[in-house]
VOGU-3710 file (C-alpha; in Angstrom, 3 decimals, decimal comma):
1> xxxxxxxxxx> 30,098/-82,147/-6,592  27,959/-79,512/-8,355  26,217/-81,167/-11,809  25,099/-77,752/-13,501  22,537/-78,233/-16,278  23,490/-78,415/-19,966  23,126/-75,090/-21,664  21,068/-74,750/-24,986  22,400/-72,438/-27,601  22,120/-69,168/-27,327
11> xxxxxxxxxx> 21,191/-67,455/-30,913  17,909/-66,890/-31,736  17,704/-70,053/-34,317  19,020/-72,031/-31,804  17,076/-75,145/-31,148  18,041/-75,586/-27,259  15,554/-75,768/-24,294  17,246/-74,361/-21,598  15,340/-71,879/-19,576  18,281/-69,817/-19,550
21> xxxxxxxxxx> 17,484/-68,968/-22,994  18,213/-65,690/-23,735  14,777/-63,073/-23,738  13,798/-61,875/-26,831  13,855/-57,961/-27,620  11,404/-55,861/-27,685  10,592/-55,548/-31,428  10,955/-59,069/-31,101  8,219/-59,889/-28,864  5,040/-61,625/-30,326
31> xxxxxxxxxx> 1,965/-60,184/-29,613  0,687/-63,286/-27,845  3,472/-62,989/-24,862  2,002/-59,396/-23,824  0,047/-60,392/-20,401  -3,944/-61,222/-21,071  -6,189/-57,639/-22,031  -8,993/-57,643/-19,408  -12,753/-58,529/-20,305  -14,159/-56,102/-21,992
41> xxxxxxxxxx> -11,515/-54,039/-23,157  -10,945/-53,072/-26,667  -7,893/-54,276/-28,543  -4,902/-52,164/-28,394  -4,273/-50,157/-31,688  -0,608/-49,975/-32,930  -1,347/-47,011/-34,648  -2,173/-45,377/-31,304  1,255/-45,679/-30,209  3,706/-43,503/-32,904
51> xxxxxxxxxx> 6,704/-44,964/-31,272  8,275/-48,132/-32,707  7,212/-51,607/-31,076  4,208/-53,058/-29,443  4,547/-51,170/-25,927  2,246/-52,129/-23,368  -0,804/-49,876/-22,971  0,292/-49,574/-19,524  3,773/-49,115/-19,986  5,623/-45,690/-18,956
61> xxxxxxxxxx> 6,154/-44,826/-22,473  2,929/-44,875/-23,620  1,651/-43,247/-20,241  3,952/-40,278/-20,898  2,430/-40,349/-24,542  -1,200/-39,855/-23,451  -0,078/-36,899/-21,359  1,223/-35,057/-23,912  -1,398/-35,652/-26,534  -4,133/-34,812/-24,026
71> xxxxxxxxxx> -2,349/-32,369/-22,669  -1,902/-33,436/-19,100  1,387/-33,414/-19,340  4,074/-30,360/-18,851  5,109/-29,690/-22,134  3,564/-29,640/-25,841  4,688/-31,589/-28,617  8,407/-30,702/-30,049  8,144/-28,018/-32,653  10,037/-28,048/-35,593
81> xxxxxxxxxx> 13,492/-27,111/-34,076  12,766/-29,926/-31,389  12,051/-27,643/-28,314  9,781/-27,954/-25,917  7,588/-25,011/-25,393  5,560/-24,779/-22,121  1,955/-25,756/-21,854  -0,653/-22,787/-22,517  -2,786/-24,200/-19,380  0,620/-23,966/-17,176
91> xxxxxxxxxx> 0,850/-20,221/-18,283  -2,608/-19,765/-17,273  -2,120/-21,285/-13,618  1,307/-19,315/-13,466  -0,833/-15,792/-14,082  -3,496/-17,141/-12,578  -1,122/-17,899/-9,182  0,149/-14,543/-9,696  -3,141/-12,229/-9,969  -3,354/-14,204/-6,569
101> xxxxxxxxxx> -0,300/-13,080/-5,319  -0,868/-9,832/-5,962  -4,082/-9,194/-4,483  -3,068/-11,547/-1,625  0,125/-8,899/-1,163  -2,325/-6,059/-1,329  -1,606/-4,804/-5,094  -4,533/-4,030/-6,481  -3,361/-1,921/-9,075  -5,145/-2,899/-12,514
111> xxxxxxxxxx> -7,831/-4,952/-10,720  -10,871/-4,123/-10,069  -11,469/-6,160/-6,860  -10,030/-4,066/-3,835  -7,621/-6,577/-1,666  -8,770/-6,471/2,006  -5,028/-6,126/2,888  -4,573/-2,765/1,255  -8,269/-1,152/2,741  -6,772/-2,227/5,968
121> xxxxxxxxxx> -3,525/-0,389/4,865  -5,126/2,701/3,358  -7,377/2,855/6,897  -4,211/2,770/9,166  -1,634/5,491/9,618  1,979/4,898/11,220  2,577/7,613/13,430  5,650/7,781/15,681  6,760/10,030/18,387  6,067/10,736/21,745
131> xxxxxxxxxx> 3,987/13,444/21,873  1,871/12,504/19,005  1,097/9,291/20,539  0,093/11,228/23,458  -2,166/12,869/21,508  -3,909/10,223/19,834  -4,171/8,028/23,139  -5,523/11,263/24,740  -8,259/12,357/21,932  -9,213/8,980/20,774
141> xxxxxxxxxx> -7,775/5,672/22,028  -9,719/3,364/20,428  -7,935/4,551/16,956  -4,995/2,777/18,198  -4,417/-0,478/16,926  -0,603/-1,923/17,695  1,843/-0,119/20,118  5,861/-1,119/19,457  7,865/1,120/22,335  11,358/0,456/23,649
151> xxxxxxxxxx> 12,128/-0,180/26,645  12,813/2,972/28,541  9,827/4,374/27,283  7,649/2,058/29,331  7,458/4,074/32,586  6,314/7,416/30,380  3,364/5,098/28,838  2,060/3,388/31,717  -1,481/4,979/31,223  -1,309/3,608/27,374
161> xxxxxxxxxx> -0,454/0,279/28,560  -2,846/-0,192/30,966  -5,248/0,851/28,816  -3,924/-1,632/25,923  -4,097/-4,477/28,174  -7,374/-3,414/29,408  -9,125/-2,868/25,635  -6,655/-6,011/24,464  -4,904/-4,138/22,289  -1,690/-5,831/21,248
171> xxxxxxxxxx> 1,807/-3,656/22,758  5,179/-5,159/22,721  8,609/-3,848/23,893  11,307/-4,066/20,965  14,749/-2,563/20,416  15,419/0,089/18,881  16,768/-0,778/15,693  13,354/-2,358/14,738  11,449/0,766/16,103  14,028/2,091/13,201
181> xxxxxxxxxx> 12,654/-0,140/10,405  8,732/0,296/11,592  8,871/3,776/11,205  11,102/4,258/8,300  13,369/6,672/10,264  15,675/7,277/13,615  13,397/10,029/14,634  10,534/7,798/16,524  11,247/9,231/19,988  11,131/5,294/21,102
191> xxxxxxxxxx> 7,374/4,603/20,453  5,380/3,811/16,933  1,861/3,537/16,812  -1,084/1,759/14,103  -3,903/4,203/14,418  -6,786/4,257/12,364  -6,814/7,215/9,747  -8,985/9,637/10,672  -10,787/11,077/7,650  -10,976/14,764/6,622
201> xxxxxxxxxx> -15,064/16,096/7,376  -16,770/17,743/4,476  -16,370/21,537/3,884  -20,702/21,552/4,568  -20,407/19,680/7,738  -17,817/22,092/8,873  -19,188/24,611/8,992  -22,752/23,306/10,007  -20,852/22,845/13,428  -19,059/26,165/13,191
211> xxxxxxxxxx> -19,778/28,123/16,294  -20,175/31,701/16,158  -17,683/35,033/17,043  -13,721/35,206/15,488  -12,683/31,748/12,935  -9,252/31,431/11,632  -8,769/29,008/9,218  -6,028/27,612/6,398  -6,462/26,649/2,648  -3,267/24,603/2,091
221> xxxxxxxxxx> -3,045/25,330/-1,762  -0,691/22,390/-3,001  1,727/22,304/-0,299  3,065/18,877/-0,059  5,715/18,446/2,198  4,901/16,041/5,429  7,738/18,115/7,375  5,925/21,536/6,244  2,478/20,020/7,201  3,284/18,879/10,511
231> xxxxxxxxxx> 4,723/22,816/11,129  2,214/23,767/9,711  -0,207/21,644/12,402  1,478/22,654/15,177  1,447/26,550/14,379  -2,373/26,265/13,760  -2,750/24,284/17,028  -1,041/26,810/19,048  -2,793/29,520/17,385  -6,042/28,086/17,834
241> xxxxxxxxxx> -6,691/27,622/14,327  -10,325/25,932/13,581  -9,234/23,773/10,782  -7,000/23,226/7,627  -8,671/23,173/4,105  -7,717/20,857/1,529  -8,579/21,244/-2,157  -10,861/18,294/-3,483  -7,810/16,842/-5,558  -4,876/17,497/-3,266
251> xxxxxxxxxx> -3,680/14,390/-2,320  -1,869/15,542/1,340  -2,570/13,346/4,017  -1,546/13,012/7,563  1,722/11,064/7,682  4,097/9,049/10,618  6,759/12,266/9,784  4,231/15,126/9,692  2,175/14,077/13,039  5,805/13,916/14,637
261> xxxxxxxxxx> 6,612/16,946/13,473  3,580/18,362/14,786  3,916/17,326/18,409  0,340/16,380/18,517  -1,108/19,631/16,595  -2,315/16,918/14,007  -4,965/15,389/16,487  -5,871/19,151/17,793  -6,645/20,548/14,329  -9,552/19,038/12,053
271> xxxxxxxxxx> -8,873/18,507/8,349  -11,905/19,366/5,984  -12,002/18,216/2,158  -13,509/20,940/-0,017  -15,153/20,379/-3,040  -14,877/22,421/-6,685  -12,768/25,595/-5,831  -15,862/28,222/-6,682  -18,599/26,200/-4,569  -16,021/26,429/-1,643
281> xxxxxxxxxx> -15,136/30,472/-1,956  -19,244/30,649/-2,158  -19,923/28,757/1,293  -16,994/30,261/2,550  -18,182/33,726/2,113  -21,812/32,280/3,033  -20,529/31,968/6,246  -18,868/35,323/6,936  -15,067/34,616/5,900  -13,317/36,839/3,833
291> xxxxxxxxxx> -10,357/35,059/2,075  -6,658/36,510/2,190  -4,094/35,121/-0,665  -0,622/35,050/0,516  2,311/36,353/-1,816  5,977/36,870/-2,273  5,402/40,810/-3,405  2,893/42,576/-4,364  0,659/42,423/-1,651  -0,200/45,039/0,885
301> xxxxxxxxxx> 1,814/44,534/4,328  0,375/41,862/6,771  1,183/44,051/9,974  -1,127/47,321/8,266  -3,384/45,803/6,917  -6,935/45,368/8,249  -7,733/41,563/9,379  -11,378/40,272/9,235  -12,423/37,976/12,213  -13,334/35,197/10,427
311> xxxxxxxxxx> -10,437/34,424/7,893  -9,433/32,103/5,760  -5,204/32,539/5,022  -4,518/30,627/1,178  -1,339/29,428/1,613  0,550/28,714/-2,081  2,780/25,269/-2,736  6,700/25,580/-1,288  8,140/25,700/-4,793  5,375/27,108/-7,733
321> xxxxxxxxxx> 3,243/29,219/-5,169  -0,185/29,882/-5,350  -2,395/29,415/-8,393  -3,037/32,812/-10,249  -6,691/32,180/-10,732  -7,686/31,154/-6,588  -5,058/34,710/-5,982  -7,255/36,880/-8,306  -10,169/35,402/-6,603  -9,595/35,791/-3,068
331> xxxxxxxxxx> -10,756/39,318/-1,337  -7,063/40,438/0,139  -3,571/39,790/-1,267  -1,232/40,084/1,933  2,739/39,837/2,111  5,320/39,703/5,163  7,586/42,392/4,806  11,357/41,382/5,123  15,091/42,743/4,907  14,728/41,213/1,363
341> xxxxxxxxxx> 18,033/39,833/1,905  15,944/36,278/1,074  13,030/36,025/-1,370  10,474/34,484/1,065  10,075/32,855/4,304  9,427/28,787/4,447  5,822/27,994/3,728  5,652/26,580/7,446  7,350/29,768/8,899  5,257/32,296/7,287
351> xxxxxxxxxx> 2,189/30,196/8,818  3,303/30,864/12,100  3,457/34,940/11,195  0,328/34,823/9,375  -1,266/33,227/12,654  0,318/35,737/15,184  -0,397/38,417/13,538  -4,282/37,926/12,926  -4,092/36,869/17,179  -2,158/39,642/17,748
361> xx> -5,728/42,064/16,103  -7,996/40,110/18,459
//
């Protein structure tokens, strides 16, 4: 037979003994039931604590309390309409985190630190198709950095892949909807390419190594199109054009589309970067060229007129044309007579009749 213990009252006056007692609350506590303070510690302050009772200095509350008041917690104190408003040193790591991002991503746009990611990029050029793979692997291999080819493409590239396995450049076979994404269009021909950008030679050093007799050469005056500057490459390669002039602020560079478009004309024709527009007419015509502007009407027929041997065609942009001043200041104003039925030829077609027609005088 079980003999349970007699039970004490239970209220808080009660005068029983039972260790079943109940415990008192918290505000009820006495200060002397709080466990022993270690040696050496200063007595706990109850106006440290804002909250109501006589919380442990070790308790969660009071933990989450010294957070927020020395602000190693993740909020501030409530404002007035009892929201929490994010801690100023949180913002900081957020912006801090993304600055780090961004120059981890390679946008270094507003920074003055350059992100090693985008040199690499800017130093790199996608290029795609056949041909002006070719061209690059044929003129200078050790531009090329990744190959991605598809499959039936591999017994056309054998030389390239021997050679990447040989220098340990990295190749891989993919399919052809990722050749699709790496080149940003359908028209890769079934190879893309990572080449290291090959940087336009100053107007001075071009023609330091300028050899003598007939030069034909091409001041692209704001044309911008990739499509019209790959045509443009590959009538100036086939013409034997000795190089392509770019104005010191035009911002045309060799792109995946245009060195496709040029069938590898883009690794056959130098690009030079001219300085101020007067200095360049001056070494120019230092060097024996006479300078033809190229118009819509007005100027006198390309097939009569007389051609200098060493000539420099200024070509105008596809849409404005030609700036007025760099016209007036050029030694010939030439024009491609027509059936008029059109107002002008393509900027990349009238290249190609510019160029045969100064071959055809020599």
């Amino acid at each position: 037979m079980r003999h349970d213990p007699p039970r004490g009252p239970r209220k808080p006056g009660g005068t029983g003994e039972s260790p079943w007692r109940s415990a008192p609350r918290r505000d009820e506590r006495r200060d002397d039931a709080r466990p022993p303070r270690p040696a050496g510690e200063e007595p706990h302050s109850r106006d440290a604590v804002p909250h109501r009772g006589h919380a442990h200095p070790h308790s969660r509350s009071e933990r989450r309390e010294q957070r927020h008041r020395h602000g190693d917690g993740p909020y501030r104190d409530a404002g007035r309409d009892g929201e929490r408003a994010p801690r100023p040193e949180r913002a900081g790591h957020r912006a801090r985190d993304e600055v780090r991002a961004r120059f981890e991503d390679g946008d270094d746009e507003g920074y003055d630190a350059p992100s090693p990611q985008r040199a690499r990029r800017d130093a790199e050029v996608r290029l795609y198709g056949l041909n002006a793979i070719r061209a690059v692997y044929a003129r200078r291999p050790q531009a090329i950095r990744k190959l991605y080819l598809d499959a039936p493409r591999i017994p056309q590239l054998q030389p390239l892949l021997a050679w990447c396995v040989a220098n340990r450049v990295g190749y891989r076979v993919v399919e052809q909807e990722d050749l699709d994404r790496l080149a940003a269009s359908s028209h890769h021909e079934g190879v893309v390419a990572d080449v290291l950008r090959e940087e336009p030679v100053s107007l001075s050093e071009w023609l330091r190594d300028l050899p003598a007799g007939p030069q034909l050469a091409l001041w692209l005056d704001g044309v911008g199109n990739p499509h019209n500057l790959g045509a443009i490459l590959r009538s100036a390669a086939h013409f034997g054009v000795s190089a392509v002039l770019l104005p010191k602020e035009a911002s045309l560079a060799l792109s995946g589309a245009a060195a496709r478009v040029a069938e590898g004309g883009a690794e056959a024709v130098p690009m030079v970067r001219m300085g101020r527009s007067d200095n360049a007419l001056a070494q120019l015509r230092g060097a024996g060229f006479a300078l033809a502007a190229t118009v819509v009407k007005g100027g006198d027929d390309l097939f009569r007129a007389p051609l200098p041997e060493r000539l420099v065609y200024v070509l105008g942009a596809e849409g404005e044309g030609m700036d007025r001043e760099l016209a007036a200041a050029c030694d010939q104003r030439l024009s491609i007579p027509g059936s008029g039925q059109v107002e002008s030829l393509n900027v990349a077609a009238a290249t190609a009749v510019l160029l045969a027609a100064w071959r055809a005088r020599r």
